[in-house]
Every structure is written in structure tokens, then in C-alpha cells.
C-alpha positions as CSV (number, residue, x, y, z in Angstrom):
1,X,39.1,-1.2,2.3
2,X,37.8,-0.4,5.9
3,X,35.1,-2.6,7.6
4,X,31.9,-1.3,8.1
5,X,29.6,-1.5,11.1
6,X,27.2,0.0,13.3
7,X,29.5,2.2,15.7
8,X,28.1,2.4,19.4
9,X,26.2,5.6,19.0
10,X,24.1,4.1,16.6
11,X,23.8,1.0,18.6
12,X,22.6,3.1,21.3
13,X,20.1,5.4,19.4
14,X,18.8,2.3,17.8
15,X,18.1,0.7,21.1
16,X,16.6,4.2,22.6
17,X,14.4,4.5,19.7
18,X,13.1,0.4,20.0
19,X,12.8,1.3,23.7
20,X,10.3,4.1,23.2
21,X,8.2,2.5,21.1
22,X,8.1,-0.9,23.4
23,X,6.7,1.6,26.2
24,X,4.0,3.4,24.2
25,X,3.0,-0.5,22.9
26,X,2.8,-1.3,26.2
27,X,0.9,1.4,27.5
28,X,-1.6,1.3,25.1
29,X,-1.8,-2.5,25.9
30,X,-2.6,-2.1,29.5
31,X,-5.2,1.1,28.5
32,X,-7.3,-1.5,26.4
33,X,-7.5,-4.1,29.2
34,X,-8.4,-1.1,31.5
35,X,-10.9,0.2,28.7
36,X,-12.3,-3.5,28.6
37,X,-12.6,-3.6,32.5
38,X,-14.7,-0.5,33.0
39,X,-17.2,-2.1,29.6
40,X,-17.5,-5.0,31.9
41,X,-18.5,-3.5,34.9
42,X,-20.6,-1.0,33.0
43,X,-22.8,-3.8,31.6
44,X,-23.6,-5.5,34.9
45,X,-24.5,-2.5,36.3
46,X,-27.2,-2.1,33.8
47,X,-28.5,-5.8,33.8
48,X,-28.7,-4.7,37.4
49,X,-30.2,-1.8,37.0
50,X,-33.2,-3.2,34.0
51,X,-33.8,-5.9,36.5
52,X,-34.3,-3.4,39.6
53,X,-36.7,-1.1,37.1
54,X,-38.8,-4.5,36.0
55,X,-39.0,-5.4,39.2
56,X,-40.7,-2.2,40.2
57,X,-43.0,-1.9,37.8
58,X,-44.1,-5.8,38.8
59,X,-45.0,-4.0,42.8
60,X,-47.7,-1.5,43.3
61,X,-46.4,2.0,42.6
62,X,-44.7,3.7,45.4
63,X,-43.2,7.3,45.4
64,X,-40.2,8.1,47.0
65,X,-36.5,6.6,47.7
66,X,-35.7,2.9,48.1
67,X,-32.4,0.9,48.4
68,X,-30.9,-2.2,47.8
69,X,-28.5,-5.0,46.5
70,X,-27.9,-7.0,43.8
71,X,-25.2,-9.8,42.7
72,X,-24.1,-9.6,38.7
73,X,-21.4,-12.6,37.7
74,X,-20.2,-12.5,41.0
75,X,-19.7,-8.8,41.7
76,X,-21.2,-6.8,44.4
77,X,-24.1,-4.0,43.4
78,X,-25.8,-1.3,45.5
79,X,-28.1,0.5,43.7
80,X,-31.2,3.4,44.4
81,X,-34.8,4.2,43.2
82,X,-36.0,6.8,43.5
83,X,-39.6,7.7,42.2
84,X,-41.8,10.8,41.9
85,X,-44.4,12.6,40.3
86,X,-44.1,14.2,37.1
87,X,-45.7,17.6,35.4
88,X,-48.3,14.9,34.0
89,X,-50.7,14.1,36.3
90,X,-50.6,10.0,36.8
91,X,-47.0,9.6,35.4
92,X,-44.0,9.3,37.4
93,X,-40.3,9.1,36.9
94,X,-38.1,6.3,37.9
95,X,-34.4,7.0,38.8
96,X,-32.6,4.4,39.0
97,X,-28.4,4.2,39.6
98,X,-26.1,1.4,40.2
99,X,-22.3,2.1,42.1
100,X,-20.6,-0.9,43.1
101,X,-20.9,-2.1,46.6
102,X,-19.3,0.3,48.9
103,X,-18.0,2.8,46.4
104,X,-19.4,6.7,45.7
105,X,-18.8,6.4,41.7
106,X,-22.4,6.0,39.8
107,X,-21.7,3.3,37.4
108,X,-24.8,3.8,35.8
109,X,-28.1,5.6,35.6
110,X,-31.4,4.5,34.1
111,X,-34.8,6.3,33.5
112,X,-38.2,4.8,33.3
113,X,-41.6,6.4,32.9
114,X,-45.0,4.8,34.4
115,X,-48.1,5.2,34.7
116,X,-50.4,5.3,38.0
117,X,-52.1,2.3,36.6
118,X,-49.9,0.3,34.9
């Protein structure tokens, strides 16, 4: 009666086939920290960007293009508003978009309406 075994070929195919699947595990483990990443940014833009839009409707309505910063759980924000007149007479449109500090990519864009006398 002969022994029986694994012979190396099927030692080797075993381990190839582990070794794939180890990589796409991994892969998709580093996508989901990534994915989580960009959530995290994307939410401290917008508390950035709400609190820019409440503050302007706190100041007297002004049209046109204003800039700033802003500091979210220790990140770095720059963000723009920019405000104009719409078809409606007495209602404007307020812009608003948040990159990160230094950076060309919009993070996020808000919209708010208002009224001349609100």
C-alpha cells in the first residue's frame, strides 16, 4: 500500500491559490480605510460649509464673492461664497464650497436661498 500525500504541485497551487485571495482581502481592506477617510473629510467640509452659510445669513446681505478659512477637528479648510441675484426679485443664491487648504479638489458644495430681508 503506497503512502499518500500532497505532491509539490499541489502544494504549490494550494499556496498560489491562498496567495490570491490574501491580496484581494487585503486590497479591499485598505479600499475601506480609504473609503472611510474621504467620509471623514467629506463631513467636516460640510460642518464647515453650514457654519459659513449661518454665518452669512447672521451679516447684512452682500452680493458677490468672499473668501475664507476655517478649522474642523484640526484640519485645515478654505472655502468660497459666492452670492447673487436670482430670477425672483429679492431672493438670492448662496454658493458655498469647501476644498481643503491649499488643494484645487471641491470637497463640497452647499446651496442656500435668502431673502433681501431676512
Amino acid at each position: 500500500m503506497g503512502e499518500r500525500g500532497f505532491t509539490l504541485v499541489e502544494v504549490l497551487a494550494a499556496l498560489l491559490v491562498f496567495s490570491i485571495a490574501i491580496l484581494g482581502l487585503t486590497r479591499s481592506g485598505t479600499e475601506s480605510v480609504r473609503a472611510v477617510t474621504i467620509l471623514e473629510h467629506k463631513s467636516y467640509a460640510g460642518i464647515v460649509a453650514d457654519n459659513q452659510l449661518i454665518r452669512a445669513r447672521l451679516k447684512p446681505l452682500k452680493t458677490g464673492v468672499e473668501t475664507g478659512e476655517d478649522k474642523a477637528a484640526g484640519r485645515d479648510y478654505d472655502w468660497r461664497l459666492e452670492t447673487r441675484e436670482t430670477n425672483s426679485a429679492g431672493f438670492y443664491r448662496m454658493v458655498l464650497t469647501v476644498r481643503e487648504k491649499d488643494k484645487e479638489q471641491i470637497i463640497i458644495t452647499r446651496t442656500a436661498f435668502r431673502g433681501a430681508g431676512s
